[in-house]
PAFIKE-838874 format. One record per residue (C-alpha): residue number from 1; residue in one letter; x, y, z. Coordinates in Angstrom, 1 decimal, padded with zeros to 4 digits. Layout:
// residues N
+------+------+--------+--------+--------+
! resi ! resn !      x !      y !      z !
+------+------+--------+--------+--------+
!  NUM !    A !      X !      Y !      Z !
...
+------+------+--------+--------+--------+
This chain:
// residues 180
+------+------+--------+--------+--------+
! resi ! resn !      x !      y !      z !
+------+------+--------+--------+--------+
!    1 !    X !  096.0 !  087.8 !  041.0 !
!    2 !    X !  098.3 !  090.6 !  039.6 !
!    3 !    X !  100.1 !  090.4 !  036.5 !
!    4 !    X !  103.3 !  090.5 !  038.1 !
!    5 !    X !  102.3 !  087.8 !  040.9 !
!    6 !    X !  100.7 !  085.3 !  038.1 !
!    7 !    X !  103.9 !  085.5 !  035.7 !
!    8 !    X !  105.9 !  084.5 !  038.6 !
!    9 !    X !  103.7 !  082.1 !  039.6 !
!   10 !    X !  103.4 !  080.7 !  036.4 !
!   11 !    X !  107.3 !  080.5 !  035.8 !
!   12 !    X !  107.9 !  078.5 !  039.2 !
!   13 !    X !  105.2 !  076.0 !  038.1 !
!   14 !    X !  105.9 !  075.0 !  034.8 !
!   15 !    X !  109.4 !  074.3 !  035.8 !
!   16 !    X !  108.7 !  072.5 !  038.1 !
!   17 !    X !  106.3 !  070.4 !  035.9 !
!   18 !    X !  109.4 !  070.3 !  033.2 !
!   19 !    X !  111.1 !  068.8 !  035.7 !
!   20 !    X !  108.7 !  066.5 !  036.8 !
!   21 !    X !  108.3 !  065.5 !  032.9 !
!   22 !    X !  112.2 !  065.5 !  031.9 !
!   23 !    X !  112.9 !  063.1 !  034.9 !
!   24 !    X !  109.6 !  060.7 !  034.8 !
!   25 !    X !  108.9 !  061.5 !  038.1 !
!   26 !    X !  105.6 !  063.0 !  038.6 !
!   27 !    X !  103.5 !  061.3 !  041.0 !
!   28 !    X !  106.3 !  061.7 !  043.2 !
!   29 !    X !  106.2 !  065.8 !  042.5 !
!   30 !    X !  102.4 !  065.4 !  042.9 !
!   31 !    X !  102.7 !  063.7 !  046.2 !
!   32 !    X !  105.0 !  066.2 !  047.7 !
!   33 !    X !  103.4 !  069.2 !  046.7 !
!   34 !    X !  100.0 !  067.6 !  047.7 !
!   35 !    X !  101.1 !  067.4 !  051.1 !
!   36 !    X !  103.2 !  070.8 !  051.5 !
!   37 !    X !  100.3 !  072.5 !  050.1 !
!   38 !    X !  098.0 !  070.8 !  053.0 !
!   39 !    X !  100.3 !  071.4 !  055.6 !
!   40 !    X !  100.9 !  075.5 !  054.6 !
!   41 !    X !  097.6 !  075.6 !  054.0 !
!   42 !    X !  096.2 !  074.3 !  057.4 !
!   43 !    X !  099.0 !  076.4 !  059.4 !
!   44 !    X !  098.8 !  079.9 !  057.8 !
!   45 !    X !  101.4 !  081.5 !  060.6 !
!   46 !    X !  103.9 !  079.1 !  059.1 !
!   47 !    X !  103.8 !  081.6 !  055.9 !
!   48 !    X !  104.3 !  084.2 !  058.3 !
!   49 !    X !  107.0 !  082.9 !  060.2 !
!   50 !    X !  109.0 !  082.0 !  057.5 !
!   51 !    X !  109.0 !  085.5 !  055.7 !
!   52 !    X !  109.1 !  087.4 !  058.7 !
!   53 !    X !  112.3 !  088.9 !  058.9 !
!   54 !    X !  112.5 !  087.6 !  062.4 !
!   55 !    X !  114.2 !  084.3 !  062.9 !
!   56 !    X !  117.3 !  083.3 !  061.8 !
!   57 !    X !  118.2 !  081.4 !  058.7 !
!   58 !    X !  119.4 !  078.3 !  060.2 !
!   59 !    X !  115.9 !  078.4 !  061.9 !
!   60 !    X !  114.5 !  078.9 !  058.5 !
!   61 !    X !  116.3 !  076.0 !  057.6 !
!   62 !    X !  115.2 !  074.2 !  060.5 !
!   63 !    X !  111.4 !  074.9 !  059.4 !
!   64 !    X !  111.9 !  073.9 !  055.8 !
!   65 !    X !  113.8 !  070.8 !  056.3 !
!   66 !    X !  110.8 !  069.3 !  058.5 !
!   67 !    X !  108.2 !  070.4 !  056.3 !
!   68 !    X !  110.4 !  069.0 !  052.7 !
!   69 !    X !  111.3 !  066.2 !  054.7 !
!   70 !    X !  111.6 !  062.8 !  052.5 !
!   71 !    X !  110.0 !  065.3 !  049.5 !
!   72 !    X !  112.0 !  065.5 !  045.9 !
!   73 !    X !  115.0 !  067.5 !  045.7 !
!   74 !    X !  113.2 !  069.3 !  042.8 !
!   75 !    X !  110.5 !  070.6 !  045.7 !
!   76 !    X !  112.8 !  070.9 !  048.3 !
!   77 !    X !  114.9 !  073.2 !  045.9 !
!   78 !    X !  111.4 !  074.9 !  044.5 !
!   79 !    X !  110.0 !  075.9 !  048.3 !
!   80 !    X !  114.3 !  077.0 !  049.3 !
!   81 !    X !  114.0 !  079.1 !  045.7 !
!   82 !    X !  110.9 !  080.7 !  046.4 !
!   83 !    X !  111.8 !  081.4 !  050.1 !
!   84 !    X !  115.3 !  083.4 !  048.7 !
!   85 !    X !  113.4 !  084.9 !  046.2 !
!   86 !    X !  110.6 !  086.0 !  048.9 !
!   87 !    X !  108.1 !  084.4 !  046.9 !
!   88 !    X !  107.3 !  081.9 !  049.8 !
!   89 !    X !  103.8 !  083.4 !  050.0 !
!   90 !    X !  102.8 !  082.4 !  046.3 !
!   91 !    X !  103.6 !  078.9 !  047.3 !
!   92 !    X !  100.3 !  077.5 !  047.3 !
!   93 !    X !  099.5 !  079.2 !  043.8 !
!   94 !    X !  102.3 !  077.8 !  042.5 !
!   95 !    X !  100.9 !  074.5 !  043.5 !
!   96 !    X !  097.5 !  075.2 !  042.2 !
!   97 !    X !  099.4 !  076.6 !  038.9 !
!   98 !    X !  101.3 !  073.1 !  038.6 !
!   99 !    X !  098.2 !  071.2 !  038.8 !
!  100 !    X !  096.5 !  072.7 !  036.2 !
!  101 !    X !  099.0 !  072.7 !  033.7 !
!  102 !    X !  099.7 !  069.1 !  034.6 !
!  103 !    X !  096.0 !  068.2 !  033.8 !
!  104 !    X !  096.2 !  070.5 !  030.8 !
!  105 !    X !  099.3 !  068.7 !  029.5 !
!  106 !    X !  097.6 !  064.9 !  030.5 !
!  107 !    X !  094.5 !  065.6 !  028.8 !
!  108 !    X !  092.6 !  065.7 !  032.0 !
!  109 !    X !  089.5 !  067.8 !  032.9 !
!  110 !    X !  088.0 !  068.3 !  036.3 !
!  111 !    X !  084.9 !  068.3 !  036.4 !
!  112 !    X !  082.1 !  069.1 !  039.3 !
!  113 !    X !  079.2 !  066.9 !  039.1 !
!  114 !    X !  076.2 !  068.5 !  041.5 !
!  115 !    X !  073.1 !  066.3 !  041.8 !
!  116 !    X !  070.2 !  066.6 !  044.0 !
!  117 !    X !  070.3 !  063.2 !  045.8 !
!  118 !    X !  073.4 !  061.1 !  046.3 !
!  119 !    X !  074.1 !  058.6 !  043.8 !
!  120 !    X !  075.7 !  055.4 !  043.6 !
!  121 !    X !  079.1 !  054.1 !  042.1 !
!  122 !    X !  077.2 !  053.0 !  038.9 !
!  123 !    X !  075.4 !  056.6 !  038.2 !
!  124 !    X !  078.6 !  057.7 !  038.9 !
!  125 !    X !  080.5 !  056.2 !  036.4 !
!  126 !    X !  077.7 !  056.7 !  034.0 !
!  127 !    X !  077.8 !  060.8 !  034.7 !
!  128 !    X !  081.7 !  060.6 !  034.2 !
!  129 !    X !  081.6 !  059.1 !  031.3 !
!  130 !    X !  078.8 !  061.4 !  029.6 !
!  131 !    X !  080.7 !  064.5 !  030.3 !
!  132 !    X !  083.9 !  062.6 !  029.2 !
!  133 !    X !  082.0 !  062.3 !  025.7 !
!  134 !    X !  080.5 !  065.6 !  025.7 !
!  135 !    X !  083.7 !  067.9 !  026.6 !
!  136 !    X !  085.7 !  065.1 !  024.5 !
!  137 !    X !  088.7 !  065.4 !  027.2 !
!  138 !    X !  091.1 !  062.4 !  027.3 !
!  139 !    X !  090.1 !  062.1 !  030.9 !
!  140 !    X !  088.3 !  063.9 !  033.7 !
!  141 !    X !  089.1 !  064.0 !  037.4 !
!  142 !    X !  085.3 !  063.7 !  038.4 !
!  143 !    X !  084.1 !  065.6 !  041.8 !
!  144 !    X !  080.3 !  064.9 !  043.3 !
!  145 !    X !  078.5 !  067.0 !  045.0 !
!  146 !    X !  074.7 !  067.0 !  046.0 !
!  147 !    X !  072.9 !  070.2 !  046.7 !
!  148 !    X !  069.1 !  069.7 !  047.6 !
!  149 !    X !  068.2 !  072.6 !  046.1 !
!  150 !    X !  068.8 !  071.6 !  042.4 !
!  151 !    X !  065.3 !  069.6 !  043.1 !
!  152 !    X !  066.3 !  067.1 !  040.2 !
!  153 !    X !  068.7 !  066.2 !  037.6 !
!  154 !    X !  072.4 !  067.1 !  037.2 !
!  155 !    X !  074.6 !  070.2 !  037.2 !
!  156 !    X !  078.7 !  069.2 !  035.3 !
!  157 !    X !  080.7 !  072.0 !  035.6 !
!  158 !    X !  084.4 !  072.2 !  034.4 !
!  159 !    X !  086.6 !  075.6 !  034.1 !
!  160 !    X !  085.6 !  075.6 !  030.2 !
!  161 !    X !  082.1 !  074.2 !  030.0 !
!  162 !    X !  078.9 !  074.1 !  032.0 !
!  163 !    X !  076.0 !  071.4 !  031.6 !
!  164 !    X !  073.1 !  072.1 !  033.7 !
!  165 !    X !  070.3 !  069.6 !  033.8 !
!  166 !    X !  068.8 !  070.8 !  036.8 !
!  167 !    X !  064.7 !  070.4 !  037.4 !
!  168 !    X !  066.1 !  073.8 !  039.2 !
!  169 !    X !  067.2 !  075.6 !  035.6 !
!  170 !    X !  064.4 !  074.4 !  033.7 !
!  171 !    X !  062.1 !  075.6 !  036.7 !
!  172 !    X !  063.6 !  079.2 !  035.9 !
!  173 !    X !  063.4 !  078.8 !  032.3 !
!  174 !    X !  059.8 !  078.3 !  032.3 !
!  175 !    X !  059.2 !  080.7 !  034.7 !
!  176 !    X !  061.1 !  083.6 !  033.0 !
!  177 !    X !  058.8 !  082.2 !  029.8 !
!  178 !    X !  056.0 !  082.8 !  031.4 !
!  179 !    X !  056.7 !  086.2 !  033.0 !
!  180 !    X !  058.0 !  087.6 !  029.7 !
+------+------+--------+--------+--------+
């Protein structure tokens, strides 16, 4: 992301998030930028369409009443503010941005938890817990994933620390021992 690009980017979403904080109403902010993100997401010519210099504004309107509709007036006001500011395309990295510093501000690490087999709501908890120790994070937001190829064991992965316990890894370290 350019610098440019990420300080904008960075201003829309933690004022939105001071918003969300001042007026107590964050899951609500959550919800509705949960589901804008989806639907902009899944329908990239909606971007296009409402940048394009092509339709008319009370068809802009049109297309951003129905896809804020029932959402907070802080959102509503953040997706009209980024459209006016043509900044409509940074809307899902705003999003992304918001979330993160939410989690930051909460205390909460995500954390992807690869293993070779699927494992059961027990393990689960057990994993969760042992990374929630390790990192020392108020809480984690715990993804699972299994990928065959790891052969045994357990990969955690968060944005600031990696534990990799992988029959894979240790495969790799011996071998590289071995090779010199």
């Amino acid at each position: 992301m350019a610098k440019q690009e990420e300080k904008v980017v960075n201003q829309y979403a933690q004022a939105i998030l001071a918003y969300a904080d001042e007026h107590g109403v964050q899951a609500d902010i959550i919800a509705d930028l949960t589901a804008i993100r989806s639907v902009v997401d899944a329908e990239p010519d909606l971007t296009a369409l409402l940048t394009a210099q092509t339709i008319s504004d009370a068809e802009q309107n049109e297309l951003v009443d129905a896809l804020t509709h029932g959402a907070e007036n802080a959102v509503v006001n953040l997706v009209k503010v980024l459209l006016a500011h043509h900044h409509f395309a940074y809307l899902t990295a705003v999003v992304n941005r918001f979330f993160d510093l939410y989690q930051q501000s909460q205390g909460i690490e995500a954390v992807t938890i690869t293993t070779a087999v699927a494992v059961d709501d027990d393990q689960k908890d057990r994993l969760s817990n042992a990374f929630q120790k390790h990192s020392g994070a108020k809480q984690i937001q715990a993804t699972f994933e299994v990928n065959t190829d790891l052969i045994g064991g357990v990969v955690m992965q968060s944005k600031s620390l990696l534990i990799d316990g992988s029959l894979q890894k240790k495969i790799a370290k011996i071998r590289a021992e071995l090779l010199g």
